[in-house]
C-alpha positions in Angstrom: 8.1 50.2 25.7 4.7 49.3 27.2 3.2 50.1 24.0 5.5 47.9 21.6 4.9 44.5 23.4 1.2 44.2 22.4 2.1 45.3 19.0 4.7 42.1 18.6 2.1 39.7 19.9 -0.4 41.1 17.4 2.1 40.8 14.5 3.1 36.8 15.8 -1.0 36.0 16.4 -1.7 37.3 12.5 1.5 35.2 11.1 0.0 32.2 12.6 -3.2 32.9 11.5 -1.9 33.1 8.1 0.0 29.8 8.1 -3.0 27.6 9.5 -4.9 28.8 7.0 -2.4 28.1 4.3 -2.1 24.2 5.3 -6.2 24.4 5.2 -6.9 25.7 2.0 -4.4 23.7 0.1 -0.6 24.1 1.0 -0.1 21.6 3.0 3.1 18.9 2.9 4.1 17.3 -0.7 3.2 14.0 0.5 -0.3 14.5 1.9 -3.1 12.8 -0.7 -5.1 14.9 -3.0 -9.1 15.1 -2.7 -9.8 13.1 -5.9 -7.2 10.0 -4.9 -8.6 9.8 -1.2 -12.0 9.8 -3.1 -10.5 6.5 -5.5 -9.4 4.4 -2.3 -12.6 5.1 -0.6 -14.1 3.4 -3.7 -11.7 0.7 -4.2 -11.8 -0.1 -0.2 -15.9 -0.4 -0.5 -15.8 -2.5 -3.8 -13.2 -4.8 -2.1 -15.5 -5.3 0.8 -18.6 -5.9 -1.3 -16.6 -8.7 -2.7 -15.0 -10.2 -0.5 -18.6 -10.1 1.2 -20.0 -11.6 -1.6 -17.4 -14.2 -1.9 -18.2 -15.2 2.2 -21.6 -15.6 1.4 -21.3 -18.5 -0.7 -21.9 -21.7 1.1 -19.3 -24.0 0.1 -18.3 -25.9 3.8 -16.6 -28.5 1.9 -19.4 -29.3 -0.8 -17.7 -28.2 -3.7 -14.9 -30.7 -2.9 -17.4 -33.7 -3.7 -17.9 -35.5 -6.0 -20.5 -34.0 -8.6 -20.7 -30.7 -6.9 -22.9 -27.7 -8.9 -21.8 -24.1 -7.9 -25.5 -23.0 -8.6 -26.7 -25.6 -6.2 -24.6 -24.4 -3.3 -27.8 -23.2 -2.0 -29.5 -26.1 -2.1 -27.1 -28.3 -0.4 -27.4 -26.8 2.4 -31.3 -26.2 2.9 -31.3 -30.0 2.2 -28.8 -30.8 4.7 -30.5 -28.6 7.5 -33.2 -31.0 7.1 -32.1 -33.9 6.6 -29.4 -33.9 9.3 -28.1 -37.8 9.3 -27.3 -37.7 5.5 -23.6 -37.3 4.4 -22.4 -34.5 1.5 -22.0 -37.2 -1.3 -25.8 -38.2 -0.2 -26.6 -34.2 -0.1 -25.3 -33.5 -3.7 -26.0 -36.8 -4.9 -29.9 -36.1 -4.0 -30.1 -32.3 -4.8 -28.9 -33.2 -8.4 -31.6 -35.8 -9.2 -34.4 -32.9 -8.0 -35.4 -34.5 -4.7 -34.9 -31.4 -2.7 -38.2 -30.1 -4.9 -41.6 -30.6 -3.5 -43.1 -33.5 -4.8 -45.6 -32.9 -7.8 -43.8 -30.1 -9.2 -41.5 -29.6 -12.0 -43.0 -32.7 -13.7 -41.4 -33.7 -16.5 -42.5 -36.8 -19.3 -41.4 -40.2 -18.4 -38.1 -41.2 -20.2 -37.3 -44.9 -21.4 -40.8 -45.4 -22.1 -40.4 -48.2 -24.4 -38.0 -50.4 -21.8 -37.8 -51.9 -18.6 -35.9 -48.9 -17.1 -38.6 -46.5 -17.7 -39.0 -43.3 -14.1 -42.0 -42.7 -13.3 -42.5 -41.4 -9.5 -43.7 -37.5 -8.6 -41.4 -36.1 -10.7 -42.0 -38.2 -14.1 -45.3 -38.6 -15.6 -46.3 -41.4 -18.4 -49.5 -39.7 -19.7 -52.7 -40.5 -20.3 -52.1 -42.3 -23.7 -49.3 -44.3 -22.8 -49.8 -48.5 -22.6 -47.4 -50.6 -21.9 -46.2 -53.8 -25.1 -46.8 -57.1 -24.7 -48.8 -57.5 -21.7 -49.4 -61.2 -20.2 -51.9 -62.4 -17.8 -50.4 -64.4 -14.9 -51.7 -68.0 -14.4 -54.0 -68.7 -11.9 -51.5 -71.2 -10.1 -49.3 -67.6 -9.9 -52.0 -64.6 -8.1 -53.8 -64.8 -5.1 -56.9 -62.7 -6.8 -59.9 -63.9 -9.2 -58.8 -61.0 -11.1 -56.8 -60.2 -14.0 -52.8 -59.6 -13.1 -51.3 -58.4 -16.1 -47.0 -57.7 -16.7 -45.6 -56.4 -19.1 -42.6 -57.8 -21.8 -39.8 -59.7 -19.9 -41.9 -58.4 -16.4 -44.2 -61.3 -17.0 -41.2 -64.0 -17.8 -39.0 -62.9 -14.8 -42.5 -63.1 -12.3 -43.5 -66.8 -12.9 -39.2 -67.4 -13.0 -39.2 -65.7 -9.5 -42.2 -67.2 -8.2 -41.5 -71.1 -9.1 -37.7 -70.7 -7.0 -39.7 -69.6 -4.1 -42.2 -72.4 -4.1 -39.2 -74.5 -4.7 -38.0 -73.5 -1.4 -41.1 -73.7 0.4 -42.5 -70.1 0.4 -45.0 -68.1 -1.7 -44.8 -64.9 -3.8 -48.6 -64.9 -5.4 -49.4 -61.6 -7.7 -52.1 -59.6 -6.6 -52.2 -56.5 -8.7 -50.4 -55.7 -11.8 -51.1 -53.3 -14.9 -53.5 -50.3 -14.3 -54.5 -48.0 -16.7 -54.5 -44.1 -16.4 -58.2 -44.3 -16.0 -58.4 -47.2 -13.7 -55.4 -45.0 -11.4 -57.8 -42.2 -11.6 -61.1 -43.9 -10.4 -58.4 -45.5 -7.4 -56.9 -42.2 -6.3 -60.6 -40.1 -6.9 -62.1 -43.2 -4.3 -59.5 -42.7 -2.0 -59.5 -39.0 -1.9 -62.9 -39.2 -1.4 -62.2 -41.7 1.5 -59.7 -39.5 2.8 -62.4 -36.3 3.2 -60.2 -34.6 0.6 -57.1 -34.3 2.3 -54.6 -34.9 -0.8 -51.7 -35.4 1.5 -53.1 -38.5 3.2 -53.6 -39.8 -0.4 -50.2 -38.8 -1.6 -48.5 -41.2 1.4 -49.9 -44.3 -0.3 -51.6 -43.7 -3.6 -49.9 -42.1 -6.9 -51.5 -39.4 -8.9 -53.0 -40.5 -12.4 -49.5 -41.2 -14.4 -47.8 -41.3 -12.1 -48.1 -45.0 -10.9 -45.5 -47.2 -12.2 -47.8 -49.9 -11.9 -49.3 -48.2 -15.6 -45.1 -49.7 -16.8 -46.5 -53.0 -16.2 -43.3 -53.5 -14.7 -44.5 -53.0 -11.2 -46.7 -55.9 -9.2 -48.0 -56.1 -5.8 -47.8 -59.3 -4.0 -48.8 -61.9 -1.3 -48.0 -65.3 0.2 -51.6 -66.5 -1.0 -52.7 -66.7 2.7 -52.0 -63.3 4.4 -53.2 -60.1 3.0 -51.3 -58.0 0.9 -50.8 -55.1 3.7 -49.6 -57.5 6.2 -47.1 -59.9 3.5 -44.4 -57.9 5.4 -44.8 -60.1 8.6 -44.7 -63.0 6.3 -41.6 -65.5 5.9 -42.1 -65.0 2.4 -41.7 -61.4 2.4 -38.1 -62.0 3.8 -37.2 -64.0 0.9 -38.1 -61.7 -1.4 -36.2 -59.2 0.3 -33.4 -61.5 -0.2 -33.8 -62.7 -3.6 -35.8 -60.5 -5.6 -32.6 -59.3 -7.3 -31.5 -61.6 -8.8 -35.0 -62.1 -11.1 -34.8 -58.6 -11.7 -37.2 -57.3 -9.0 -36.2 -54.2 -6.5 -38.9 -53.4 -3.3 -39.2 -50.0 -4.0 -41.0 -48.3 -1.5 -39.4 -48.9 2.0 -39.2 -47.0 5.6 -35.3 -45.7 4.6 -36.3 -43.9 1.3 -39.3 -42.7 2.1 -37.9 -39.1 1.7 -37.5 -39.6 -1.7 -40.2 -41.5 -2.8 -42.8 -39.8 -1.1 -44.4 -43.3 -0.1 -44.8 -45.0 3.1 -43.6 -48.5 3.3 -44.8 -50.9 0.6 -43.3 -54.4 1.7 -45.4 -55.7 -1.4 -44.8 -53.5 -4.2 -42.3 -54.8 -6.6 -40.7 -53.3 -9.8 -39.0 -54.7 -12.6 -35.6 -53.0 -13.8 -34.1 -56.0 -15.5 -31.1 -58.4 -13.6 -28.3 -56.6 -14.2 -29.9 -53.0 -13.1 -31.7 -54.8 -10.1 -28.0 -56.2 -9.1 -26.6 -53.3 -9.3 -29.0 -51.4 -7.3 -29.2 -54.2 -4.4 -25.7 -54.0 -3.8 -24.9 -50.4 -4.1 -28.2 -49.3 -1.8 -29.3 -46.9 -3.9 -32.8 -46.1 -4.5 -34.3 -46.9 -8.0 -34.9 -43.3 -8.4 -31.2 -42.5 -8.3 -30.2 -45.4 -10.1 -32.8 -44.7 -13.1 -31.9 -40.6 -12.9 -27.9 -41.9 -13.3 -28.7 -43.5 -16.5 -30.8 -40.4 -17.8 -27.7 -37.7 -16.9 -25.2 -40.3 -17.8 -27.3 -40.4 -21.9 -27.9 -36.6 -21.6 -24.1 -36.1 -21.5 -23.3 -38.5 -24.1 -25.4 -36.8 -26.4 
């Protein structure tokens, strides 16, 4: 009898044995998943992941609900919104789309509307070497506050004297100062300045434009002054507020100011006027927008039409 018991345990221990190898190798129960479709949801769970991943990483936060909204700008939006905190997402999209998020001076492209009144030219649009402007007058003496030659261009010239003679009607003074410069003459300006500067290009860049890039090569653009003060200081003048008030309405936009500075690259310019014609200068005065916008509008709106 002693000799039987440890004979029965054997037997049960090697039964055992068996059946856990059985489940191992492949027996196992009917429902349990085979090697190959464990392997397919392994793949199907780390593809889903990878997409729903990449899905998360696109910045939307609300931009692609306003109006004029690019998926492949996504990006962009927001780098230009970290750093330019105080602007809305209409301002953001609005901006990104015209190019200002790019530094200035690069991507240049030519100068559309050459041949009217609401020609771009800034750090993003150059006119060219070549390019002169039609129909170029030179201002009365009665009408500049220099001994030298102020020259406008076209309907520029008509709208100046127009502008100037309501304001001396109401006892103030908008004299022209400088007008049309040539490629070259922009050239010799900026090359003096540099110079001036010790070479630092960025100092320059604040209150000088590259050669081609000046609008005041258009002959649309002047600089003025009330015939007594400078032209730096026409700002502090009374005459300087009336032209902030009415300029507008003879076609004339102040295009270089403290609030769009971002855009235009420029510091203020109290005395630099351009001419866009009455109804463009209208529109722009009462909407806020800068003449870069206003002008990049009109060249998406034609480059859709066609």
């Amino acid at each position: 009898m002693k000799k039987i018991i440890p004979i029965a345990f054997i037997v049960i221990y090697v039964a055992a044995l068996s059946l856990a190898l059985w489940f191992t190798v492949g027996g196992g129960a009917p429902d349990d998943v085979t090697s190959s479709e464990a392997s397919s949801e392994a793949i199907s769970e780390v593809t889903s992941s990878e997409a729903s991943s990449e899905v998360s990483s696109v910045p939307l936060n609300g931009y692609e609900e306003t109006e004029g909204y690019l998926a492949e700008n996504a990006e962009r939006y927001l780098s230009y919104a970290a750093k330019y905190k105080k602007l809305t997402k209409s301002e953001v999209v609005r901006y990104v789309n015209c190019g200002f998020d790019k530094p200035f001076y690069t991507d240049i492209k030519d100068s559309p509307n050459k041949d009217n009144y609401l020609v771009l030219v800034n750090k993003y649009y150059n006119l060219g070497e070549d390019f002169v402007p039609k129909d170029l007058k030179s201002l009365p003496k009665a009408y500049k506050s220099t001994s030298y030659d102020v020259q406008l261009a076209g309907d520029a010239y008509d709208a100046f004297i127009e502008m100037s003679d309501a304001a001396t009607a109401e006892g103030y003074a908008i004299k022209g100062q400088s007008g049309y410069r040539d490629y070259a003459k922009q050239q010799r300006l900026y090359e003096k300045y540099l110079k001036n500067e010790g070479g630092n290009q960025a100092a320059v860049d604040l209150y000088s434009a590259r050669p081609g890039h000046s609008e005041h090569q258009t002959g649309l653009a002047i600089d003025v002054t009330d015939g007594v003060k400078s032209m730096g200081n026409f700002g502090k003048t009374e005459s300087y507020k009336w032209a902030k008030e009415n300029c507008w309405k003879y076609g004339f936009i102040i295009h270089y100011t403290k609030e769009n500075k971002f855009i235009t690259g420029y510091d203020t310019e109290e005395w630099h006027l351009r001419y866009v014609g009455k109804d463009a200068a209208k529109e722009i005065f009462q909407s806020g927008v800068t003449i870069d916008e206003y002008l990049m509008g009109k060249i998406e709106a034609t480059q859709a039409q066609s």
